[in-house]
C-alpha positions in Angstrom: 0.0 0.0 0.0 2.8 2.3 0.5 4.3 2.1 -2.5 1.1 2.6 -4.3 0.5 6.0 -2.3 4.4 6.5 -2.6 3.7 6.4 -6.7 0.4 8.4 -6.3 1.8 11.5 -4.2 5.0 11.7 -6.2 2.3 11.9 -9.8 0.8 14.8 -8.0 4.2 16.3 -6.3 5.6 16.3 -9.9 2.2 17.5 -11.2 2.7 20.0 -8.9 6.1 21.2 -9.7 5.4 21.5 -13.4 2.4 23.7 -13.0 4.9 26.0 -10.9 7.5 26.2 -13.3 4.6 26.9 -16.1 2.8 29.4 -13.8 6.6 30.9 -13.1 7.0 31.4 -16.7 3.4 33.2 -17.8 3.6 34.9 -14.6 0.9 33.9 -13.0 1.7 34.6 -9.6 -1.8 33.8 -7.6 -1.1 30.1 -9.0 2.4 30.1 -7.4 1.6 29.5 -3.4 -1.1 27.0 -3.6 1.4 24.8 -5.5 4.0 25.2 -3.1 2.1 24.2 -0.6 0.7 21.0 -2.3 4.4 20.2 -3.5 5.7 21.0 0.2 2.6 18.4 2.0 4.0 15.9 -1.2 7.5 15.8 -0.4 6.9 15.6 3.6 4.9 12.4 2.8 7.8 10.8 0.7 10.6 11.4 3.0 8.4 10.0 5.3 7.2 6.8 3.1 11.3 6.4 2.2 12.2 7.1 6.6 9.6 4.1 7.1 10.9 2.0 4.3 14.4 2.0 5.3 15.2 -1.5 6.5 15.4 -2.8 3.5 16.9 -2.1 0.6 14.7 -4.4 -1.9 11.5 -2.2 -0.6 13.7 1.2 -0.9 14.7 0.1 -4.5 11.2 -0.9 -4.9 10.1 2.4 -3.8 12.4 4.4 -6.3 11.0 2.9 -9.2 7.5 3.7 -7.9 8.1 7.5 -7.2 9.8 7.3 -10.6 7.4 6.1 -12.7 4.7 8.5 -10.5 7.1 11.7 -11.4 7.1 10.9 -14.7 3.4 10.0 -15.5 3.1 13.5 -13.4 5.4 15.5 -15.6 3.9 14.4 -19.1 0.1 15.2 -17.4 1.1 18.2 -16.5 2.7 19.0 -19.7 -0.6 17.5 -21.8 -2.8 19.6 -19.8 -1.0 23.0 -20.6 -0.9 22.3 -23.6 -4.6 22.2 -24.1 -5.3 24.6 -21.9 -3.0 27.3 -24.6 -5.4 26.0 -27.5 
């Protein structure tokens, strides 16, 4: 279970930081703090999820790939849904 959640909070953490960057870039500064907030409650809950996991390595390695893949599938969202958003 923790490595699903550990996959689903790093989607929305790198979700998060991608809207940032793009909101950095228009200047849309109203869009700025509500994203750093999500992206700060994200990263609390993995360093948490990877402080938990710790005793073994085959769950941390485990974990990586999860947050991986979640940062990724996060990213490309994030990049998809600006993009329709400008059309």
């Amino acid at each position: 279970m923790n490595y699903l959640l550990a996959f689903l909070v790093s989607l929305v953490y790198v979700h998060l930081k991608a809207r940032q960057q793009l909101a950095v870039v228009n200047m849309e500064f109203r869009r700025i703090m509500p994203n750093s907030l999500g992206m700060a409650a994200c990263e609390v809950f993995i360093l948490s999820t990877v402080v938990r996991t710790a005793d073994s390595f085959y769950g941390l390695i485990l974990l990586a790939l999860c947050i991986g893949l979640g940062a990724g599938i996060g990213c490309i969202a994030a990049m998809k849904l600006h993009q329709r958003r400008k059309t």
